[in-house]
N, C-alpha and C positions, 0 to 999 in steps of 0.2 A: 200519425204523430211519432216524433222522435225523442224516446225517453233518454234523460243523460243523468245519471246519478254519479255523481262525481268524488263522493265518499262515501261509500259502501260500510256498512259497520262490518269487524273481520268475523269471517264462520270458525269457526273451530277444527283444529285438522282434523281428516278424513284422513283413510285406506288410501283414498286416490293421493291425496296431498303427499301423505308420508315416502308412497312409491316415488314420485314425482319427483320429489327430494330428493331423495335418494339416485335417481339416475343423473338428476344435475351434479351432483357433487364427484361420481365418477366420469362426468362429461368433463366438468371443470379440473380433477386430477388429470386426467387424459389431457388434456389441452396446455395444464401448467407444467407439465415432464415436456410435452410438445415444444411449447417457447423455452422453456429451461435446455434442450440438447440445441436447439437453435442457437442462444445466446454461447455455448461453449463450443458449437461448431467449428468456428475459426481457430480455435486451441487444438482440438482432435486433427483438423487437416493439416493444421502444418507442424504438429509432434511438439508441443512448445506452447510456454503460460503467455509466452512475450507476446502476444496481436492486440487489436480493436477488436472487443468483443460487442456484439450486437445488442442493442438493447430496445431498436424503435418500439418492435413487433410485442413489446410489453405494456403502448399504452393499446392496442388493439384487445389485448388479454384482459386489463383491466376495464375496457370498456364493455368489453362481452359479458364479464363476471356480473359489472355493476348492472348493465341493461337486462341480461333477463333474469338476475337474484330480483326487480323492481319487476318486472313480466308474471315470473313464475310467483308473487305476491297478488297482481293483479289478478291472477286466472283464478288464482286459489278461491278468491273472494267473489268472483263473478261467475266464476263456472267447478263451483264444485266438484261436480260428479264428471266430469270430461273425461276425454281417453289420459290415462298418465302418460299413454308413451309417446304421444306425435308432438308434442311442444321438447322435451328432452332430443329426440331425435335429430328437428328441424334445429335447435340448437347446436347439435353434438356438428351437425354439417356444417351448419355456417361458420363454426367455430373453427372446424379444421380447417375448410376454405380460406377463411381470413388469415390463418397463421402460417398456411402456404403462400399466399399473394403477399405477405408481408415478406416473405423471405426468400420470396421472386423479384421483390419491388418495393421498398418504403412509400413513394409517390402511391401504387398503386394500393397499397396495404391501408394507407391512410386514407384513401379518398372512400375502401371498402366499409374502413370502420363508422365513416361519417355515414355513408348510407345505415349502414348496420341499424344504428341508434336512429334515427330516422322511422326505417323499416320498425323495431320495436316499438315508438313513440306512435305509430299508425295503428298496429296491433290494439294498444294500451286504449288509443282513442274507439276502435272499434268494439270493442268489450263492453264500453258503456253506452252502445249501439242497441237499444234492447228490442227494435224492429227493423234491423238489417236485411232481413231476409223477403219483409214485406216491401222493402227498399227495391230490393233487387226486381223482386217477381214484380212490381208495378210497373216500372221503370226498364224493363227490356229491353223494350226496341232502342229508346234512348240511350241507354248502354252501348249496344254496341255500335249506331250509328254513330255517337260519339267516337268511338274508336275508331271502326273507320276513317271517318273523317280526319282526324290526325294521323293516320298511316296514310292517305290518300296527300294531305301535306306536305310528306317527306319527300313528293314527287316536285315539290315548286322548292322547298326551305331544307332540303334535306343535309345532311351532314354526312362526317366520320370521323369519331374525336380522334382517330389517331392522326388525319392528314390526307393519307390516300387509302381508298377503299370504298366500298358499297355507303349509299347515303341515305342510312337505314334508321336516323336519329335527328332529334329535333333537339337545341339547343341553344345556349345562349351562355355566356362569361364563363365557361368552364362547366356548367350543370348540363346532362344530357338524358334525353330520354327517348329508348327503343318502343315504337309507339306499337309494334306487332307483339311485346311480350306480353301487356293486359290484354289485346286485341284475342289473346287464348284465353286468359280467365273471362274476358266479358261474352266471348263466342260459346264459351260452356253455360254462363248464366243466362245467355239469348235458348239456347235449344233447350235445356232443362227446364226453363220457365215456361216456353210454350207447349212443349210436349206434354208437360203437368199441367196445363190448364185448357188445351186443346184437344188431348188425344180419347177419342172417344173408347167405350166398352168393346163396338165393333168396328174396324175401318180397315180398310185398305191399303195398300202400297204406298199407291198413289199420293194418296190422302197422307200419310205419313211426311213421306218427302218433299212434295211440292210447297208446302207453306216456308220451307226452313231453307229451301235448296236457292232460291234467290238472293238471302243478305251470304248463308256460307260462300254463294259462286261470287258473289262482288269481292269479298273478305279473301279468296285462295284467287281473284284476279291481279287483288293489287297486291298481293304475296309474289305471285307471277311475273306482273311485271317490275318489281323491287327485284326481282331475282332471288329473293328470298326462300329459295324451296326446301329448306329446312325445315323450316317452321310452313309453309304450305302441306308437307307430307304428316306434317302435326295435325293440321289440322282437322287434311283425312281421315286420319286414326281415331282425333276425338269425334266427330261428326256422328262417323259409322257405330263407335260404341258408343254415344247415347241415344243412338239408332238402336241400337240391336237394344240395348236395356230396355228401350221401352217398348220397343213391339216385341223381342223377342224373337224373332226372326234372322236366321243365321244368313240368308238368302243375299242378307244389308251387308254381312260381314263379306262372304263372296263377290259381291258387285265390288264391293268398298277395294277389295285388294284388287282386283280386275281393273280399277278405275285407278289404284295407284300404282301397275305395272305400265299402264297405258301411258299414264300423265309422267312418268321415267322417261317410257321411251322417246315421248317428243320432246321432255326436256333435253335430253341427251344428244338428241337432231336439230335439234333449235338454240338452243345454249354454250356458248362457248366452256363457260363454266360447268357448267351440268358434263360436260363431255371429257375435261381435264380430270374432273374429281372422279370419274368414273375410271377414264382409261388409269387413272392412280390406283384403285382401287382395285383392278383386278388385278395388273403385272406391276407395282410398287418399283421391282426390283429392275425396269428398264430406266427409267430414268431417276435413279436414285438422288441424284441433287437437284434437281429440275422440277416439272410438275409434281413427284411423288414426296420432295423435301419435307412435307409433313408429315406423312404417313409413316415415313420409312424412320423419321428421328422419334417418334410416338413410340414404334415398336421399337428402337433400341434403348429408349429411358424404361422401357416396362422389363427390358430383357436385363438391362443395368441393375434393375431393382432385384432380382433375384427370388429366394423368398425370402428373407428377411427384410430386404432393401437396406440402403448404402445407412438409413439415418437422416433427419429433420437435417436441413442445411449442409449436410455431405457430398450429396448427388449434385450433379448438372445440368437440373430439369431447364435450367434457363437458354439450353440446347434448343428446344420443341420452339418452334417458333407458337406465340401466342399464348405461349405454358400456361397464364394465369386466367384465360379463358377458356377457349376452345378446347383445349388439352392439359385442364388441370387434374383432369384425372389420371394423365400419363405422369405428370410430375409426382403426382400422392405417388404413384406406383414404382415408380423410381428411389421415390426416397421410404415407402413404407412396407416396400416388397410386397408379395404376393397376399402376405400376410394383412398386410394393413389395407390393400385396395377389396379381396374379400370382404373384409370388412367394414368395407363401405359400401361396399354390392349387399353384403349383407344387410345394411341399414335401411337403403332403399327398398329391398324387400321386407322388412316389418313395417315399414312405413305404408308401403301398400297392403297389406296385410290389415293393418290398424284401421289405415282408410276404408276399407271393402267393408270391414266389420261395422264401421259407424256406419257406411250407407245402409247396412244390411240391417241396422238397430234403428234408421232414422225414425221421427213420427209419422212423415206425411211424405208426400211423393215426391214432390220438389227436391225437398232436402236430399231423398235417397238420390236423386238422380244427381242431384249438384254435388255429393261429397262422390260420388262412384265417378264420376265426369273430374271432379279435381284430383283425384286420386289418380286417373286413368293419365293426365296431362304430367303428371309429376313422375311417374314412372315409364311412361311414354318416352318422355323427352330424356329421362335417365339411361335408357337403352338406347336410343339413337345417340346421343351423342360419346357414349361409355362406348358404346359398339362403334362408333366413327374411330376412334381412338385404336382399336386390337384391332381394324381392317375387315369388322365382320360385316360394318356397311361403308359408303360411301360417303365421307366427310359432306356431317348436315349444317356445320354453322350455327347449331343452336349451343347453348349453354348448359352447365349442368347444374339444375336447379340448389339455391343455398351454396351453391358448393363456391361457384364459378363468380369471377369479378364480372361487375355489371349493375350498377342500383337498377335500374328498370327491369332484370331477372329477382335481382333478389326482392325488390317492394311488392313484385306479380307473387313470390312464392312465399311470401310473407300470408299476402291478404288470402293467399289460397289456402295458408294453416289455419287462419284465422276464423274461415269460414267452416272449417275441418273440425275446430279446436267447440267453435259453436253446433255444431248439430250432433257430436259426439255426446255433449250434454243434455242428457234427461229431462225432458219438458212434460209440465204438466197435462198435456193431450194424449187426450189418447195415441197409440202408436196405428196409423195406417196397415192393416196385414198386409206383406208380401205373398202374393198366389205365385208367383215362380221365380224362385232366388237363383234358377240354374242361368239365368246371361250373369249374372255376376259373377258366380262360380266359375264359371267357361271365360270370361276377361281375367278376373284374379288369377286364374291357372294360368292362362295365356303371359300372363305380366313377368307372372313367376318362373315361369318356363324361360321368358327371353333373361332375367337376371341370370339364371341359372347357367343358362348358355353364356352368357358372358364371362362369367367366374369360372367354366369348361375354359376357353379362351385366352381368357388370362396365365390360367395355369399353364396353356401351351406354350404362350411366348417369352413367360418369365423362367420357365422350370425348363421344359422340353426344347425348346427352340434358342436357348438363352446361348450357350456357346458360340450357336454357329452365327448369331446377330451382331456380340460382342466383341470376334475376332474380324467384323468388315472391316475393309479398310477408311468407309467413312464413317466409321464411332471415334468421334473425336476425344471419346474419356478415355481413354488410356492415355493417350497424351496430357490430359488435363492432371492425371495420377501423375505423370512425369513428373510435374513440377513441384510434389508437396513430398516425394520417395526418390530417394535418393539411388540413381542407377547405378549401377555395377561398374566397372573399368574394366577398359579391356587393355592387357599389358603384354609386353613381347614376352619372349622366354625367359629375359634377363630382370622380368620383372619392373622396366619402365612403362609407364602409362602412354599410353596411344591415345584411346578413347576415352575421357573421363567427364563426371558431372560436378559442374562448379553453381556458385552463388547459395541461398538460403532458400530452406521448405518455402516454397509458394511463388518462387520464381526459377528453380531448378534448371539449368540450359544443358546443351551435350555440348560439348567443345573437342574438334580433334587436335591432339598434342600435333600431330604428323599429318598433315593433308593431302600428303603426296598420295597415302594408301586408303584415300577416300574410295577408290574402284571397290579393295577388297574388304576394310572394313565397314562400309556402308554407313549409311546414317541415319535417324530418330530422329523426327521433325512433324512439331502436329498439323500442318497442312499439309505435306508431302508425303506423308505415313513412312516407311521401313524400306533398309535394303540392305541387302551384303551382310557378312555377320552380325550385323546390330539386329538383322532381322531373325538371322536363322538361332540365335541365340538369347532371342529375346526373352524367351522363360527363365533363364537363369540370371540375364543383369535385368530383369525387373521384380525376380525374387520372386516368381511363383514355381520355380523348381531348385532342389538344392536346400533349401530350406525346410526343416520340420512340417510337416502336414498342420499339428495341433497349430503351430504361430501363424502358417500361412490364414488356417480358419480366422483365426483371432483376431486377427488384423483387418480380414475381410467384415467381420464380425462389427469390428468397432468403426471402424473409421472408410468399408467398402474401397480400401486399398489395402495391396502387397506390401509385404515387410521390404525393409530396404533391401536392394539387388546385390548381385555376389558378383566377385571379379572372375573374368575366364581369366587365363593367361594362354597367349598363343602361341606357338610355334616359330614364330617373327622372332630373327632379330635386326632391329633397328640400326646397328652398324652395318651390316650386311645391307640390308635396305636399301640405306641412305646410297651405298656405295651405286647399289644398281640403278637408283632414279637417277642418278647424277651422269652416270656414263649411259645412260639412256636417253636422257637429257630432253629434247624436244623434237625428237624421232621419233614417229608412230611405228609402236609397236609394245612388243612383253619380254619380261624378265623371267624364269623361273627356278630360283636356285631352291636344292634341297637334301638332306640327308639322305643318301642312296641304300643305306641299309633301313632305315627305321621310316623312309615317308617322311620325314615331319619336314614343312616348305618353311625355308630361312630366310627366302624374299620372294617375293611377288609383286613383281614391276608391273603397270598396265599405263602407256602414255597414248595420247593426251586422257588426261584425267581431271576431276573436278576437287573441290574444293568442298567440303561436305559443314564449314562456318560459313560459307557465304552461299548456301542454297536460295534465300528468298534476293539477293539481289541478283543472281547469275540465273533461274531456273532457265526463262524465257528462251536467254538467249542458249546456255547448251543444250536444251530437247530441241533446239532447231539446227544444231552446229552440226554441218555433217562427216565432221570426226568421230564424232559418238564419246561426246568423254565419259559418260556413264556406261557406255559399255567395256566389262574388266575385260580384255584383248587375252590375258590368260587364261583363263577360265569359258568365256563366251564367243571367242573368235574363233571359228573354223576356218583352216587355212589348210593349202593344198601343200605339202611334206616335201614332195619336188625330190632331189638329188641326195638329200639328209637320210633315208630309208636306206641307204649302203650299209652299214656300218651290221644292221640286224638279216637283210640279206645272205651277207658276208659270212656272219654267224652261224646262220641257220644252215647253210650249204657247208661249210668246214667242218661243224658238227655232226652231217653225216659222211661226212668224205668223199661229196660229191663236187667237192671246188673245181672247176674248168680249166682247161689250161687257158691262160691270159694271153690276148694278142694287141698290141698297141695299133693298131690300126679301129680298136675301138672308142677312143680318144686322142686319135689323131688328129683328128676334125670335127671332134665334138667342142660346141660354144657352150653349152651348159655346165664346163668344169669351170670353178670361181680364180682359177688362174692358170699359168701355162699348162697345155698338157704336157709339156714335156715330164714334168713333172710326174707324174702318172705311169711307172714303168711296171708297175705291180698292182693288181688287185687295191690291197692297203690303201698304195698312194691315189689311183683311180678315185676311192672311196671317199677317202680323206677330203677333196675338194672337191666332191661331187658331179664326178662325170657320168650324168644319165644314162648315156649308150651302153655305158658297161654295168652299170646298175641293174639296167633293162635285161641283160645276158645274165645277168647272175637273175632277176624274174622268174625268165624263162627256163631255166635249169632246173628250178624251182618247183615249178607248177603251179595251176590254177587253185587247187587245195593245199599245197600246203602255205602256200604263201597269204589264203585265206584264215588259215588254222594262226599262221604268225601275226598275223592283226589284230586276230581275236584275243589268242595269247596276251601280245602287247599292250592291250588295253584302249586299243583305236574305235574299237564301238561300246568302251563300257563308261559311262559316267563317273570320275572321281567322287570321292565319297566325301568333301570338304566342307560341304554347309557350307556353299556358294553356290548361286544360279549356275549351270554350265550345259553346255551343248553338245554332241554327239551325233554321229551320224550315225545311221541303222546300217546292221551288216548286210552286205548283198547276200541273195543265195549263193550264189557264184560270181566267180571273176571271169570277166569273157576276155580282157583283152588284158594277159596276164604282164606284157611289156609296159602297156601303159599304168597298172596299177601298181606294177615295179617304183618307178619314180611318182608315183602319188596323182599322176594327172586322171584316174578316173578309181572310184569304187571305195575312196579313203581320202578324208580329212580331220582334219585333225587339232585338238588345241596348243599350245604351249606347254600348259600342264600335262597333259598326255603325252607330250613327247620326251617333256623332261622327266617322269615316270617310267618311261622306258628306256629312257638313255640311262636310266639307276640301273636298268636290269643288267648293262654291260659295268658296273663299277661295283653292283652287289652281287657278284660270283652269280651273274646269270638269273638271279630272282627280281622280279619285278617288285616294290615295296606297296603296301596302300598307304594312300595321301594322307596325312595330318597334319588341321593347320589349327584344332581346336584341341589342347593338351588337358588342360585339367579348370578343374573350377574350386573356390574358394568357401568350400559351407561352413555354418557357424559348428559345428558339433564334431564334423569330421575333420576339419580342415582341408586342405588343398586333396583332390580327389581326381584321378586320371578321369578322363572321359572317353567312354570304349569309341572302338572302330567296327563300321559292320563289312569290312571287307579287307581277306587276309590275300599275306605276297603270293603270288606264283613265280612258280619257279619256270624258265623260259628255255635256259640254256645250261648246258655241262659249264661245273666253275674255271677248268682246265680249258675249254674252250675259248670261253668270255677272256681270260688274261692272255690267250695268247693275240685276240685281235684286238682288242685295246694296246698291247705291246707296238702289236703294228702300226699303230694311229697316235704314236707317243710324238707330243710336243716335245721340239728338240730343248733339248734341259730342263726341262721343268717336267714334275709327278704326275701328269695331265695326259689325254688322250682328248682326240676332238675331232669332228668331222662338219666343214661347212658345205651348203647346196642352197640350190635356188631352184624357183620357185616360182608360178603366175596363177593369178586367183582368177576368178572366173570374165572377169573383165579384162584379160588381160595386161594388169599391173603387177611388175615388177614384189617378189620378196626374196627375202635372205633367210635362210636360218642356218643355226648352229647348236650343235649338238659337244655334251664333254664330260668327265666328269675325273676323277683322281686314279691314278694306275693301282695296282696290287700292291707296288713297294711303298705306298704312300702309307703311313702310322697312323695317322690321325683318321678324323672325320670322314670315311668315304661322302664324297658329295658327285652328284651332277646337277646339271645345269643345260637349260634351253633359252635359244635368243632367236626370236622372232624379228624380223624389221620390214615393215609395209616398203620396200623399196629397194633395192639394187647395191646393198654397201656392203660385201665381203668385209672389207678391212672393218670397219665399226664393228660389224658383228664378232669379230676376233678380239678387236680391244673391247668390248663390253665384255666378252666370256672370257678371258682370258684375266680380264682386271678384275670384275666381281669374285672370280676362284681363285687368283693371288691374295685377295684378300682377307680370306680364310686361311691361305697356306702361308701367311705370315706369322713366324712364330712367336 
């Protein structure tokens, strides 16, 4: 008989009612702060009252309040004495769930809330259920052959509401139903019934297993072949533990894992899937965008989240592919920090707590076993798929009960509280004694133990591990921070903008003023990630350095971004610049002009170069150009010095007054001077245009060490310190073939910047300068603030020496000194370079200057050096 009282006259509150109460109303505060920072979210992110502020996710709120303020009425009346805390609980989840999916998705938020009310309206019906349970136990087999049977259908009619994917649902005009998620509650009410009504005082193994191992192996076949192993490894789990409950033999729990190592490994042999989400699982970090694109965007919304997390509608959860399923517990963790996801590990853990307790109070066997069984499935599947999520297992595809979008999850974990919420409640029978409560204890610990491990886990990726996630290069939220915080500028010396961000919070773009110095100043692009000083400088124009600690917290605090970014100012000047792309023109090669006393670089030419506004329509074609316009040719080109190495030579032997006497038959017939040798009657003039043969004699004068010592000196194997990618070649032990390292063809290459750093050491009295190209930065408190250098001048040469060979190398009429040579790279192409910089009587700015050119042009290299330092020396 099925008794239905359908107006209950009301009891008077209880102890249990009043607790009850009392946790709704902090569920419901907790969920109305919840939608209230949702609905103000879009204010917070873009610094400003003026947006569309959100409001769908508030009829979901009031439909939670109204359905279970009308629930938590019906239990009171119908089940007085119940547990207070698994119906508050099972709320407090669904409630956060819903107000996630809402703010993942309105489509999907709405279709959450219509189940929602559904799922309670089933609840409410079952209540007035007053022989449910003799429902269940009669009715078994039919139970779950029923289910069956409609999983075994999804093999002919099956579906996947999203379009493409597993056709793991039955449906019709938009309603769907996953026919494996009751196929769990009815598989628990199939073995608990029979094991209560079959299992003798004394029996056997055997006897155990073989009645029940028939409908589970039909049940985890067509789990099998749906490819479903998710929910198959579930099943495992609950099998063996209403196994081990009722015979108490751990022997079941042994086999049980044996049989779910086994059943891995030939999924893993057998399964294309099985074998993807595996190899994801162990090395994530090999293919980061590819098979592991889940796992790896999970752990960086969890690592995003921090411990506080970013805030309800701040974060990016909508990154995780699937967020509002499969990985909505990456998104809570993302937007509620470490903080808020404990706290829902924590939930589930009194929930099974609560659970184990009512199986451990139930009257009669059944019941223990069917609330210990529902209990075991609800926290089962809590750690599987929480623990898919932090990498601790292998993405299962199952849901996370309450929490997670899905009416056929949430109707299965409805009727599973339902039946929780009934046998928690005190019945007039006598209670059944439990003779060994220890399999419960040993599964409750077990449950316990794996939340625990996950909350360990958690902690690692959010607290411990959170830096080194959030600086990869594919975490696309810094970028997405781009657009709502306003970046920094990068400005020449003179204080004109190069680099700047234009338009309004929430659409934020980088724009460069000057495109030409895309090489060196790089660019910020959220598909492309970073390069060149937008990169190396990225902590100070995005305003997590420079800035106050306490505002930087605060900011992070409120709204999980950096306060607005500070401007560098460079070293650059933009006159200067302009001058050297121009007479560089569409000749591959580099500029490098710079203040010979102080370091700091006035321009930095690098041709062919790119365009750093039009990255998404150029990428393709220049990473396949084999100019290399991304590579800065000042900074990252090594190139072989050639005839250009005279000049320090020269130096270094006059210094010790070891200079040779000069005989012109050593550029008589040398082709490697860049013009007549007649020209050439002295060392100087030799030098001056680069005739190797005699370079090569001044080498060898030289020696093997010390001509090594002058390399090293010079700065030929040390990396400029400019916060720019750059290359260098490692110092040999030794020089073996000291002629040929004379003229640069073995043991030494070299960049632009390097050369032109030591061509400073001949115009600053002999001292080599360190590089600066990053001067000061703009903080709110101190204002403009040098920015150190970790690398001081050396000094190379006597100052009296240095002016007398610069004297020698004097451009006729003009305050200038200069030396050109050539040059062939290892393929035997043609370069030029040229070396120079201002004489002793020059007043002003000492400067030098190097000019590189992939090719055979003396004269260009003269008019580029010659015109970029007239430029300067224009008064």
């Amino acid at each position: 008989m099925i008794s239905l009282d359908l107006f209950p006259a009301p009891n008077p509150a209880t102890p249990t009612d009043m607790k009850q109460s009392r946790l709704f109303k902090l569920a419901a505060a907790f969920l109305f702060c919840y939608a209230l920072i949702i609905t103000l979210s879009p204010a917070a992110r873009s610094h400003t009252w003026a947006v569309t502020y959100r409001w769908q996710h508030w009829i979901g709120f009031v439909a939670w309040v109204a359905g279970f303020s009308w629930l938590h009425r019906q239990v009171q009346r119908r089940l007085p004495e119940h547990d207070p805390y698994l119906l508050p609980i099972g709320a407090l989840l669904t409630g956060w769930g819903a107000m996630e999916i809402w703010r993942l998705s309105d489509n999907f938020g709405l279709r959450q809330t219509i189940w929602l009310l559904i799922c309670i309206g089933v609840v409410g019906l079952g209540l007035r259920i007053g022989s449910v349970f003799q429902i269940l136990r009669r009715y078994k087999y039919l139970w779950l052959i029923g289910g069956l049977l409609l999983t075994a259908l999804t093999f002919f009619f099956g579906t996947y509401p999203g379009g493409v994917g597993p056709h793991l649902w039955l449906g019709c005009c938009g309603v769907y139903l996953q026919p494996s998620e009751p196929l769990k509650l009815l598989l628990i009410v199939y073995l608990t019934a029979y094991l209560a009504d079959h299992l003798a005082p004394e029996f056997n193994l055997l006897q155990l297993v073989t009645p029940t191992l028939l409908l589970t192996g039909v049940a985890l076949s067509l789990l099998i072949g749906q490819r479903d192993l998710g929910t198959a490894i579930l099943f495992i789990v609950l099998y063996a533990t209403i196994l081990y409950l009722a015979s108490g033999r751990r022997r079941i729990l042994l086999t049980s894992l044996g049989i779910a190592v086994i059943a891995s490994i030939a999924g893993y042999l057998l399964f294309d899937v099985v074998r993807l989400r595996v190899d994801a699982w162990l090395n994530p970090w090999i293919d980061p965008s590819g098979r592991a694109y889940q796992i790896v965007q999970s752990l960086l919304a969890v690592a995003a989240g921090g411990i506080f997390g970013s805030g309800p509608g701040m974060g990016s959860p909508g990154l995780v592919p699937v967020a509002h399923s499969d990985f909505i517990f990456a998104s809570i963790s993302e937007e509620m920090g470490l903080v808020g996801s404990l706290a829902m590990i924590a939930l589930y853990g009194l929930f099974t707590v609560r659970g184990m307790v009512t199986a451990l109070r139930a009257p009669e066997i059944y019941q223990r076993y069917l609330a210990a069984g529902i209990t075991t499935y609800i926290a089962a599947q809590s750690i599987l798929i929480i623990g898919g999520n932090l990498r601790l297992f292998p993405l299962t595809g199952v849901t996370l009960p309450f929490v997670s979008y899905g009416g056929s999850s949430l109707l299965t974990a409805f009727i599973a509280l339902l039946l929780l919420l009934q046998i928690s409640n005190p019945q007039e029978r006598e209670p059944t004694p439990l003779t060994n409560p220890r399999p419960y204890l040993l599964i409750s610990g077990g449950l316990l133990a794996g939340l625990v491990m996950l909350g360990v886990l958690n902690s690692w990726w959010s607290v411990w591990r959170s830096s080194d996630l959030l600086t990869r290069s594919d975490n696309p939220r810094r970028s997405i921070a781009d657009r709502y915080v306003p970046r920094g500028s990068l400005l020449d010396r003179n204080s004109q903008p190069l680099n700047v961000t234009t338009g309004e919070s929430g659409s934020f773009e980088r724009v460069s003023n000057y495109p030409e110095l895309s090489s060196t100043l790089g660019y910020t692009h959220p598909i492309y990630g970073q390069a060149g000083l937008e990169a190396s400088l990225d902590p100070y124009l995005r305003g997590e350095r420079g800035n106050p600690a306490s505002w930087i917290w605060w900011n992070e605090l409120l709204t999980q971004q950096p306060p607005p970014g500070l401007d560098v100012r460079l070293s650059l000047d933009l006159d200067f610049q302009r001058k050297a792309d121009e007479l560089l023109g569409s000749h591959s090669g580099a500029v490098v002009l710079l203040n010979a006393k102080s370091g700091e670089i006035l321009a930095m030419a690098s041709h062919p170069t790119f365009d750093a506004n039009t990255l998404a329509e150029n990428w393709d074609e220049w990473i396949d150009d084999p100019n290399a316009p991304f590579v800065n040719r000042a900074t990252q080109g090594l190139y072989s010095p050639g005839g250009v190495l005279g000049p320090f030579l020269l130096t270094a032997l006059s210094e010790r007054g070891a200079l040779p006497f000069f005989s012109p038959n050593w550029v008589t017939y040398d082709a490697t001077c860049v013009s007549s040798a007649e020209e050439a009657k002295t060392w100087a003039g030799s030098v001056q245009i680069g005739c190797q043969k005699a370079i090569a004699s001044l080498g060898s004068y030289l020696g093997s060490d010390l001509l090594l010592d002058l390399y090293k000196n010079l700065g030929f194997y040390t990396a400029p310190d400019v916060s720019l990618p750059t290359n260098v070649e490692s110092a040999p032990a030794q020089i073996s073939d000291v002629k040929s390292a004379a003229v640069g063809k073995s043991d030494v290459s070299v960049t632009p910047l390097q050369m032109a750093l030591a061509a400073a050491s001949l115009t600053a009295d002999g001292a080599r300068p360190s590089a600066r190209l990053s001067l000061a930065v703009n903080t709110p408190r101190q204002g403009w603030v040098i920015l150190p250098t970790s690398q001081n001048p050396v000094q190379i040469y006597p100052a009296e020496t240095v002016h007398q060979i610069t004297a020698s190398l004097a451009v006729d009429n003009q305050p200038l000194w200069q030396t050109i040579g050539s040059a062939q790279t290892g393929e035997g192409k043609p370069l030029t370079w040229l070396i120079g910089g201002t004489l002793t009587e020059w007043t002003g700015t000492p400067l030098a200057i190097a000019v590189l050119l992939e090719e055979d042009n003396p004269t260009l290299a003269q008019t580029i050096g010659q015109g970029v330092l007239s430029t300067v020396l224009q008064p």
